[in-house]
The first five atom37 places (N, CA, C, CB, O) and aatype in JSON, in Angstrom:
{
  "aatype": [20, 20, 20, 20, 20, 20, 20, 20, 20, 20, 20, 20, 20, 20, 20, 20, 20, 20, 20, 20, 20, 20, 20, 20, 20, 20, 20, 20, 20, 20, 20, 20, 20, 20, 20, 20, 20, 20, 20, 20, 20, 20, 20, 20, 20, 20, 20, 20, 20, 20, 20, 20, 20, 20, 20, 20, 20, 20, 20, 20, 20, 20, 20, 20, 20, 20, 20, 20, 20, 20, 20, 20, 20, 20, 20, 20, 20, 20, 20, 20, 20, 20, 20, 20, 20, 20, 20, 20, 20, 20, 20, 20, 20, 20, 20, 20],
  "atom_mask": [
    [1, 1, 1, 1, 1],
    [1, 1, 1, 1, 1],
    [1, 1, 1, 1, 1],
    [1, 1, 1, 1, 1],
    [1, 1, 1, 1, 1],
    [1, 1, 1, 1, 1],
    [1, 1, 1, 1, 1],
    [1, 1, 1, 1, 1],
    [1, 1, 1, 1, 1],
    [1, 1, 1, 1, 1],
    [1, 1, 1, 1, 1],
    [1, 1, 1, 1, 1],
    [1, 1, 1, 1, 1],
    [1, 1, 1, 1, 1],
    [1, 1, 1, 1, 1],
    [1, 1, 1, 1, 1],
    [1, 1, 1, 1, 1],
    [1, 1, 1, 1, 1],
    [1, 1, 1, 1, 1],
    [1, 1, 1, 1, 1],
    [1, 1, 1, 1, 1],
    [1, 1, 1, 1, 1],
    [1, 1, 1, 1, 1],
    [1, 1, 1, 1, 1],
    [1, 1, 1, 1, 1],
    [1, 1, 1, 1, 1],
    [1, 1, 1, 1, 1],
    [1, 1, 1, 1, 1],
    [1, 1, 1, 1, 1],
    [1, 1, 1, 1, 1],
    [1, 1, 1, 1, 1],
    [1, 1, 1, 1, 1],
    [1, 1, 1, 1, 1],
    [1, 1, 1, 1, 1],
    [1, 1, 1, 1, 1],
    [1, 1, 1, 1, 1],
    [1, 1, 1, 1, 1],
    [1, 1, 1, 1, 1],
    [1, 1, 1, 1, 1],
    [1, 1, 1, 1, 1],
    [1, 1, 1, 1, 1],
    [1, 1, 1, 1, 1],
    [1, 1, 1, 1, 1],
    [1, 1, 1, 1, 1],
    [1, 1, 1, 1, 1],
    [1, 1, 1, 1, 1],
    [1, 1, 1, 1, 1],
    [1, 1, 1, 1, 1],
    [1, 1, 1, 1, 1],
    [1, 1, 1, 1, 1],
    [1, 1, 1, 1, 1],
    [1, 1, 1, 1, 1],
    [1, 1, 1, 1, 1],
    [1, 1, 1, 1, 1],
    [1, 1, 1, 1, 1],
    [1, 1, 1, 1, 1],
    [1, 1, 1, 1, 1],
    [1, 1, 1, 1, 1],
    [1, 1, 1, 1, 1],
    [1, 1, 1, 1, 1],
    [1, 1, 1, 1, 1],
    [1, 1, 1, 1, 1],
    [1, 1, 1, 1, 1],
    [1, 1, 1, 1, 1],
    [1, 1, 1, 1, 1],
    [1, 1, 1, 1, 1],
    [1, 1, 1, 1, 1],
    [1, 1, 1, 1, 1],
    [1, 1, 1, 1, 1],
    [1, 1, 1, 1, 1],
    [1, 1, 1, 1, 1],
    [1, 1, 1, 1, 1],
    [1, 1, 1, 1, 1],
    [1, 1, 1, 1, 1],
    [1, 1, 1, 1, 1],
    [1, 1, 1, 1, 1],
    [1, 1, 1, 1, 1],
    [1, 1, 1, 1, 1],
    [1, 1, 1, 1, 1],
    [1, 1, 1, 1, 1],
    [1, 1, 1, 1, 1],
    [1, 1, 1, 1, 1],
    [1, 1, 1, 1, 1],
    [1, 1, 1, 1, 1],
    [1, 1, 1, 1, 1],
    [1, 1, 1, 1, 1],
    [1, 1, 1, 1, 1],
    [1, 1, 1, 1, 1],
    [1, 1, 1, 1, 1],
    [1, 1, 1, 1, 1],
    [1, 1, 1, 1, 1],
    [1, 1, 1, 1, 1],
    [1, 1, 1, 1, 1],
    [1, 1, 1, 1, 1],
    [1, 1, 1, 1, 1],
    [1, 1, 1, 1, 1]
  ],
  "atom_positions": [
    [[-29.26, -29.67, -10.01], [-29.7, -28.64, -10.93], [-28.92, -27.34, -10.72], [-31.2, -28.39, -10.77], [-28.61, -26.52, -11.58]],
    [[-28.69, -27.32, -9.48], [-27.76, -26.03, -9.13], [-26.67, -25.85, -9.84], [-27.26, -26.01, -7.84], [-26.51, -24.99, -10.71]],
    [[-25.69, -26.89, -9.36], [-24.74, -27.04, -10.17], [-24.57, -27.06, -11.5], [-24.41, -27.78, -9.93], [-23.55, -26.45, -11.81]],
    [[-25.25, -27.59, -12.54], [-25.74, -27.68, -13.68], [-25.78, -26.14, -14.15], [-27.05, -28.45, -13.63], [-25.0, -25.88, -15.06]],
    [[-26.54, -25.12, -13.7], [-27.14, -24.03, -13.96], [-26.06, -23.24, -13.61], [-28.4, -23.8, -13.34], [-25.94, -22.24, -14.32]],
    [[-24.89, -23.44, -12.4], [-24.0, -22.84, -12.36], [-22.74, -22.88, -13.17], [-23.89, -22.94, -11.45], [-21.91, -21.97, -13.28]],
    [[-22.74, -24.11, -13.74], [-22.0, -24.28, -14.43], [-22.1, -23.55, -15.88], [-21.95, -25.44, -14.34], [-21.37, -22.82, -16.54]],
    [[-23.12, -24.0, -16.01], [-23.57, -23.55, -17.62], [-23.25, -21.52, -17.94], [-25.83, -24.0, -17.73], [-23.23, -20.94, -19.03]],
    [[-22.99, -20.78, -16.24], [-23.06, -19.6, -16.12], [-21.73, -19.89, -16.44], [-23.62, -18.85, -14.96], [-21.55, -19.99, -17.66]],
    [[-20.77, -20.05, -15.77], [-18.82, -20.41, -15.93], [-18.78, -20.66, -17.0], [-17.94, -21.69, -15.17], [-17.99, -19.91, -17.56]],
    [[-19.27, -21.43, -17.73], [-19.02, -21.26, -19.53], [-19.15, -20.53, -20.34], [-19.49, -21.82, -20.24], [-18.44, -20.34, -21.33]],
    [[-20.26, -19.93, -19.96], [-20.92, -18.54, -20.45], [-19.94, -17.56, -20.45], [-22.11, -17.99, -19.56], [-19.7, -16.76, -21.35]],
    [[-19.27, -17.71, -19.15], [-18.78, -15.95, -18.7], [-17.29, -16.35, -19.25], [-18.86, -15.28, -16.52], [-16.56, -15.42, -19.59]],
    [[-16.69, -18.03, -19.37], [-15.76, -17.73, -20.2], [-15.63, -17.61, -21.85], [-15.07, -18.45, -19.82], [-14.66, -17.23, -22.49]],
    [[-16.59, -17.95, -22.2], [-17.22, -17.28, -23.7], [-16.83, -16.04, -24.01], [-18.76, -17.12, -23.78], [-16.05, -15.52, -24.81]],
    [[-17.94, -15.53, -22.73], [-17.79, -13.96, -22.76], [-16.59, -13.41, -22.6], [-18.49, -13.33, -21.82], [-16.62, -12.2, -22.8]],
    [[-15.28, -13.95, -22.26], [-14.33, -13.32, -21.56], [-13.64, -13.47, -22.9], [-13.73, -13.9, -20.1], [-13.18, -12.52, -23.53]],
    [[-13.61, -14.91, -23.33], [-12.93, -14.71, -24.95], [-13.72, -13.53, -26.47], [-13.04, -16.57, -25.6], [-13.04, -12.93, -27.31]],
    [[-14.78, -13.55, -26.4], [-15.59, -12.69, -27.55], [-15.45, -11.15, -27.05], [-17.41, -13.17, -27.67], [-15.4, -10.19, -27.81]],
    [[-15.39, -11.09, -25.6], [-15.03, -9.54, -25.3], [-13.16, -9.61, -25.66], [-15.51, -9.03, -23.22], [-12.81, -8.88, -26.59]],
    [[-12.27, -10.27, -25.12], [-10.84, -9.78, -25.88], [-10.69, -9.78, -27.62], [-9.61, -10.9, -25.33], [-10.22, -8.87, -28.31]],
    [[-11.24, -11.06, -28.08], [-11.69, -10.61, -29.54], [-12.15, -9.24, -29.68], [-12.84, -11.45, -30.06], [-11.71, -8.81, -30.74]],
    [[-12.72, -8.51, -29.17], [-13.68, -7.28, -29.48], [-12.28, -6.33, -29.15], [-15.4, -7.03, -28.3], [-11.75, -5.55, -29.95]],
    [[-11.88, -6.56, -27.93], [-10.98, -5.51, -27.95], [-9.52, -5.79, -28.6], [-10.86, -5.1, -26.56], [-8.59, -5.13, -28.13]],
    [[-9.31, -6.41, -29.31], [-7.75, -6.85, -30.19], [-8.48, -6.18, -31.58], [-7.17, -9.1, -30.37], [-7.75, -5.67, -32.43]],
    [[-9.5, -6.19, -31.71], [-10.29, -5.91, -32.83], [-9.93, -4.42, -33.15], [-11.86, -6.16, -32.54], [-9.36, -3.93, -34.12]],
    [[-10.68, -3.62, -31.5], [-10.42, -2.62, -31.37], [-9.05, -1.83, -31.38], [-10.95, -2.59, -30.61], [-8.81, -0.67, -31.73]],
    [[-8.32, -2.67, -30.95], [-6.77, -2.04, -30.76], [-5.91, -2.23, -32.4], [-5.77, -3.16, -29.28], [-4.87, -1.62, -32.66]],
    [[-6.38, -2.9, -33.08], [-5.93, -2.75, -34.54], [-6.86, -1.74, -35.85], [-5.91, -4.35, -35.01], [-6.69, -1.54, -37.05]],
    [[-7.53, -1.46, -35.18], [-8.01, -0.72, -36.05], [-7.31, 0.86, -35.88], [-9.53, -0.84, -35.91], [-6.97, 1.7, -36.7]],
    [[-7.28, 0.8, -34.06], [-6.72, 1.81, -33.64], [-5.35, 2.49, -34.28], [-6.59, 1.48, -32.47], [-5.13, 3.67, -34.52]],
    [[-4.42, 1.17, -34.5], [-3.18, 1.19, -34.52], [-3.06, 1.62, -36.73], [-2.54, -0.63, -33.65], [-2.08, 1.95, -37.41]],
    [[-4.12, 1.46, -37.02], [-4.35, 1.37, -38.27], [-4.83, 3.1, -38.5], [-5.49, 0.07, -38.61], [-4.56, 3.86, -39.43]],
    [[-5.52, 3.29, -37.45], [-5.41, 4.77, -37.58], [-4.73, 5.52, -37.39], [-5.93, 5.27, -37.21], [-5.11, 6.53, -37.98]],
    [[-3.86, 5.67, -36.87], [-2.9, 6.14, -36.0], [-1.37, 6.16, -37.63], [-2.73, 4.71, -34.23], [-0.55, 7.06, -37.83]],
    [[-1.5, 5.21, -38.2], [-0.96, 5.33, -39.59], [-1.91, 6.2, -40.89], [-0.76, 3.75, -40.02], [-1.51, 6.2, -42.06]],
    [[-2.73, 6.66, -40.6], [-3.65, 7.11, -41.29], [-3.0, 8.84, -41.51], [-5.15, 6.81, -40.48], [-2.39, 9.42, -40.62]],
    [[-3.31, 9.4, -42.82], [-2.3, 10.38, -43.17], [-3.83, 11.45, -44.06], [-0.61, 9.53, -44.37], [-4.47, 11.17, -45.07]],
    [[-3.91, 12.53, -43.21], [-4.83, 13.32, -43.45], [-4.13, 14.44, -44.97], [-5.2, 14.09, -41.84], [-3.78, 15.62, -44.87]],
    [[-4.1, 13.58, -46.21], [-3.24, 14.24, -46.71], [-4.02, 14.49, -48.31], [-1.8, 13.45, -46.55], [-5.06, 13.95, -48.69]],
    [[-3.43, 15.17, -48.82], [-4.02, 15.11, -50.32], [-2.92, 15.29, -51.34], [-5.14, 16.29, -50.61], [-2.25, 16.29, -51.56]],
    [[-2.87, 14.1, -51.94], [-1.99, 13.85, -53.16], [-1.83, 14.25, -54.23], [-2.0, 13.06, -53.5], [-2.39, 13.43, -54.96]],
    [[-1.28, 15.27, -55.01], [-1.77, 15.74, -56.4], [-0.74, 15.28, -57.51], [-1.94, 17.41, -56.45], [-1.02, 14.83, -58.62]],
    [[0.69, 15.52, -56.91], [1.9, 15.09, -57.89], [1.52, 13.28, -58.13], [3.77, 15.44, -56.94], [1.15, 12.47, -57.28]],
    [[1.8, 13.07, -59.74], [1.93, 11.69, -59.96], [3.03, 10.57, -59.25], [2.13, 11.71, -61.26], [3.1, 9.34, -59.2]],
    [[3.86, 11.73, -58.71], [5.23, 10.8, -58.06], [4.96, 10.33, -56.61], [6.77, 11.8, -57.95], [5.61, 9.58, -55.88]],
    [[3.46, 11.17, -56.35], [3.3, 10.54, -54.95], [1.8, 9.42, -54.6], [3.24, 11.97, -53.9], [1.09, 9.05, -53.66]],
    [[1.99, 9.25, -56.22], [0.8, 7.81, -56.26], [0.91, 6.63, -55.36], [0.85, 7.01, -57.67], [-0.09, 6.07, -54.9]],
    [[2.02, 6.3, -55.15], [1.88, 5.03, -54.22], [1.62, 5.76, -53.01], [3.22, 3.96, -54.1], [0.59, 5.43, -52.43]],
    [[2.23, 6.54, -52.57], [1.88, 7.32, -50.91], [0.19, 6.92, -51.06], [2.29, 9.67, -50.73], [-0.22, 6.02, -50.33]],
    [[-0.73, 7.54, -51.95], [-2.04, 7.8, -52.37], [-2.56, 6.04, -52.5], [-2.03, 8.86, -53.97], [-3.62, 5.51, -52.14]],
    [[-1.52, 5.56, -53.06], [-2.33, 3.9, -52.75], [-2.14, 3.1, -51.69], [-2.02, 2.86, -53.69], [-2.99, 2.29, -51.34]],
    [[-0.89, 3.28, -51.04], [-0.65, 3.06, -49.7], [-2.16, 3.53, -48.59], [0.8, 4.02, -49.41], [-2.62, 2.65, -47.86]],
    [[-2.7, 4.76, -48.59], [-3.4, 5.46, -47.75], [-4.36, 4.48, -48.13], [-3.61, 7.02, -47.87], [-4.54, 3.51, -47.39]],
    [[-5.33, 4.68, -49.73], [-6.22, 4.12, -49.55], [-6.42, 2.46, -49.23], [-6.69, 4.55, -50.41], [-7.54, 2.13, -48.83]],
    [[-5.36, 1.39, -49.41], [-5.4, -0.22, -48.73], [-5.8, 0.75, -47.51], [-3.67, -1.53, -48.6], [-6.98, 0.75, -47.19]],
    [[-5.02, 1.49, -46.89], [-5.04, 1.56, -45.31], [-6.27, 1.58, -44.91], [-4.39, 2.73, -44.67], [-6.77, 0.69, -44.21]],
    [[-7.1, 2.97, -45.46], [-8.65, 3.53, -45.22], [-9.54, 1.62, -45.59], [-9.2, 5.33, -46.9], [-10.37, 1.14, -44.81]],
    [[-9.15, 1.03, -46.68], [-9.68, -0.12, -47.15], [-9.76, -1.35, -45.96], [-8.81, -0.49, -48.4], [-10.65, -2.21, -45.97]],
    [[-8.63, -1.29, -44.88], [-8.3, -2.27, -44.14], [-9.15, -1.68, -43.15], [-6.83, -2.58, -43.88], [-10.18, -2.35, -42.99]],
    [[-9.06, -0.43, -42.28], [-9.96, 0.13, -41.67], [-11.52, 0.27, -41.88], [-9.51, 1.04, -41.66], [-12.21, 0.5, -40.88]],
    [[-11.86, 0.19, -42.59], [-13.58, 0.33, -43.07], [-13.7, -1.42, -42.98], [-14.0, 1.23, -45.16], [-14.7, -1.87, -42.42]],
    [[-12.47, -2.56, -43.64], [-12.99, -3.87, -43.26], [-12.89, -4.26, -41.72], [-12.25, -4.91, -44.07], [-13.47, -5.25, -41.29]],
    [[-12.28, -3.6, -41.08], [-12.61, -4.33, -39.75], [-14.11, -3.32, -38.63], [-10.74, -4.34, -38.77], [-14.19, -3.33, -37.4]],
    [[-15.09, -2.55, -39.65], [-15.71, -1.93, -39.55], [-16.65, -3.15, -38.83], [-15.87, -1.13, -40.66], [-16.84, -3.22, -37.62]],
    [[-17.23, -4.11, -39.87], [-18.49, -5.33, -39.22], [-17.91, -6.35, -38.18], [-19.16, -6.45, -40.59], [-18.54, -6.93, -37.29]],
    [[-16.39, -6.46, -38.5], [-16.21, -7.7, -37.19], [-16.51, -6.87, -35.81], [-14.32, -8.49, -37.06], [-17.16, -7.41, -34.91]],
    [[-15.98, -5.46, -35.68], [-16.1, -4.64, -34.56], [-17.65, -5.12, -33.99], [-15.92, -2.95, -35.0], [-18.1, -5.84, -33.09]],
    [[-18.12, -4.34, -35.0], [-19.76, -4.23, -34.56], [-20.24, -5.49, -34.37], [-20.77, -3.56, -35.66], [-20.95, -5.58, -33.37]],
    [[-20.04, -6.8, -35.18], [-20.88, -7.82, -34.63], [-20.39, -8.77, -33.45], [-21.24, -8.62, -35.71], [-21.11, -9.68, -33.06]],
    [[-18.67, -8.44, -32.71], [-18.33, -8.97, -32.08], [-18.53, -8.07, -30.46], [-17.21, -9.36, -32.73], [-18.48, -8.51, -29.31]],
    [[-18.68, -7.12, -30.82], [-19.46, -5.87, -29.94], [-20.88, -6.54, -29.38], [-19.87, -4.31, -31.08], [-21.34, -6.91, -28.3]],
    [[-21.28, -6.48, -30.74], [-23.04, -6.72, -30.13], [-22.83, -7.93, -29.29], [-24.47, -7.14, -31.51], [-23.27, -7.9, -28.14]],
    [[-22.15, -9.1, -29.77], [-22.58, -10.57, -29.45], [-21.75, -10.32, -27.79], [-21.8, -12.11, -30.82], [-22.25, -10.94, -26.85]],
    [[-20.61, -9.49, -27.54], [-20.34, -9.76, -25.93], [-21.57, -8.9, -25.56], [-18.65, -9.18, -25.17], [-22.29, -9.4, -24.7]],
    [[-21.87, -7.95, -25.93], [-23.21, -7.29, -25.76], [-24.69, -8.49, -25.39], [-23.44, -6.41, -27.37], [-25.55, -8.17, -24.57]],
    [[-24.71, -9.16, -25.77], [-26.0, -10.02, -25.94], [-25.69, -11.0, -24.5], [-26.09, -11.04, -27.72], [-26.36, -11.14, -23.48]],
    [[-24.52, -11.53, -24.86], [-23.98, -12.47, -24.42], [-24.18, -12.39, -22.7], [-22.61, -12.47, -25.01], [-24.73, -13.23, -22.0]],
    [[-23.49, -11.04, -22.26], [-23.27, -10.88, -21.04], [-24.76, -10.44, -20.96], [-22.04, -9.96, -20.58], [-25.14, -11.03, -19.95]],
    [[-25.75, -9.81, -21.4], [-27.04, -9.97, -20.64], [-27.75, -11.33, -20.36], [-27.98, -9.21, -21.32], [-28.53, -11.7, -19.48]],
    [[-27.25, -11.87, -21.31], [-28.12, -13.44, -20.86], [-27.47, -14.25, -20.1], [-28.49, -14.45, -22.03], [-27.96, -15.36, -19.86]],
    [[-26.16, -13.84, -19.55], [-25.58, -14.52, -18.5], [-25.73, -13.72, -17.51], [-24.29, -14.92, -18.66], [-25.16, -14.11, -16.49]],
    [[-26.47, -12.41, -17.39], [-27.16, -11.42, -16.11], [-28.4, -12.1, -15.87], [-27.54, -9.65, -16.5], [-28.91, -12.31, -14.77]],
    [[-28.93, -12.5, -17.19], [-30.44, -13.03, -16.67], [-30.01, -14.29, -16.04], [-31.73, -13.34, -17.96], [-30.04, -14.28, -14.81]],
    [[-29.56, -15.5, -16.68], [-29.5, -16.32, -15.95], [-28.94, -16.51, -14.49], [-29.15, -16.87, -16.58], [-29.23, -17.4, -13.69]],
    [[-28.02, -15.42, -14.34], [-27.77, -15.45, -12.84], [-28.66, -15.01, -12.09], [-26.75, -14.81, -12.43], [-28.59, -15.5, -10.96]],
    [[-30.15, -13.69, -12.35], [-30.8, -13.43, -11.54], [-32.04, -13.93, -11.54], [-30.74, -12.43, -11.44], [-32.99, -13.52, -10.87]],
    [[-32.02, -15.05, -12.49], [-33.04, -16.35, -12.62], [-32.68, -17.23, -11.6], [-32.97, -17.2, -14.03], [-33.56, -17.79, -10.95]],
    [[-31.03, -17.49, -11.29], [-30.61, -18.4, -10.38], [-30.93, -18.29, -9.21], [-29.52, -18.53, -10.35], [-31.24, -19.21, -8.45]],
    [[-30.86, -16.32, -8.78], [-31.24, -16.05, -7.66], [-32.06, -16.47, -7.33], [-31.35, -15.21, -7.44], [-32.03, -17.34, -6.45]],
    [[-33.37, -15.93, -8.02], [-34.56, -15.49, -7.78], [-35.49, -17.48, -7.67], [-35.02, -14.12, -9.33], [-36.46, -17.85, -6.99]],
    [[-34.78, -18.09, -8.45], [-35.11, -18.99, -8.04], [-34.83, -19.85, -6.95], [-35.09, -19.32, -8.7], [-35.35, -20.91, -6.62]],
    [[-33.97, -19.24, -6.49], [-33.5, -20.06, -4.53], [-34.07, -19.18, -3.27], [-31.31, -20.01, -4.06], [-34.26, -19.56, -2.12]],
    [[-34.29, -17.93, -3.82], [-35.31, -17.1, -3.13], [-36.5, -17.81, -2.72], [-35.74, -16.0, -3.95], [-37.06, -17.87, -1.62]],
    [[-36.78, -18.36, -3.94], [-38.4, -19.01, -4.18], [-39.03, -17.78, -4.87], [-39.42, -19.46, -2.54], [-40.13, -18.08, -5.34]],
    [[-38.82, -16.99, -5.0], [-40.21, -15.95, -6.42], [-40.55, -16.57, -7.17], [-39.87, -14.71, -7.53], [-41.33, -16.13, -8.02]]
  ]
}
């Protein structure tokens, strides 16, 4: 059972190790997406594409808005229930 229960933690935590670099490749392109981002205001007609260029950009940025957050939460979730189960593991060789 030990083994079993330990194991099932090593899968877990390499889960976790892949959904947390997802989270942060996530993070580092959005970054890199800002970082092209142009605090600007367009008025001449000749600089319409500049103006449609920006907004895809703002468009690509606001879509990687929910993968952030739900790949956030889930290493979020993830690594507490692989805290509980390890101090379930403890606590159960303790005897509590």
């Amino acid at each position: 059972m030990e083994t079993t229960q330990s194991g099932i933690i090593f899968y877990l935590l390499i889960a976790w190790g892949v959904l947390f670099a997802v989270f942060l490749l996530l993070l580092l392109r959005k970054s890199i997406l800002e970082s092209h981002e142009d605090d600007q205001l367009f008025i001449a007609s000749t600089q319409e594409l500049m103006a449609k260029e920006q907004r895809e950009l703002i468009g690509k940025i606001h879509a990687l808005s929910r993968p952030i957050m739900t790949s956030g939460i889930a290493a979020g979730v993830l690594l507490l229930v692989i805290a509980g189960l390890w101090l379930y593991e403890g606590w159960k060789k303790t005897g509590f």
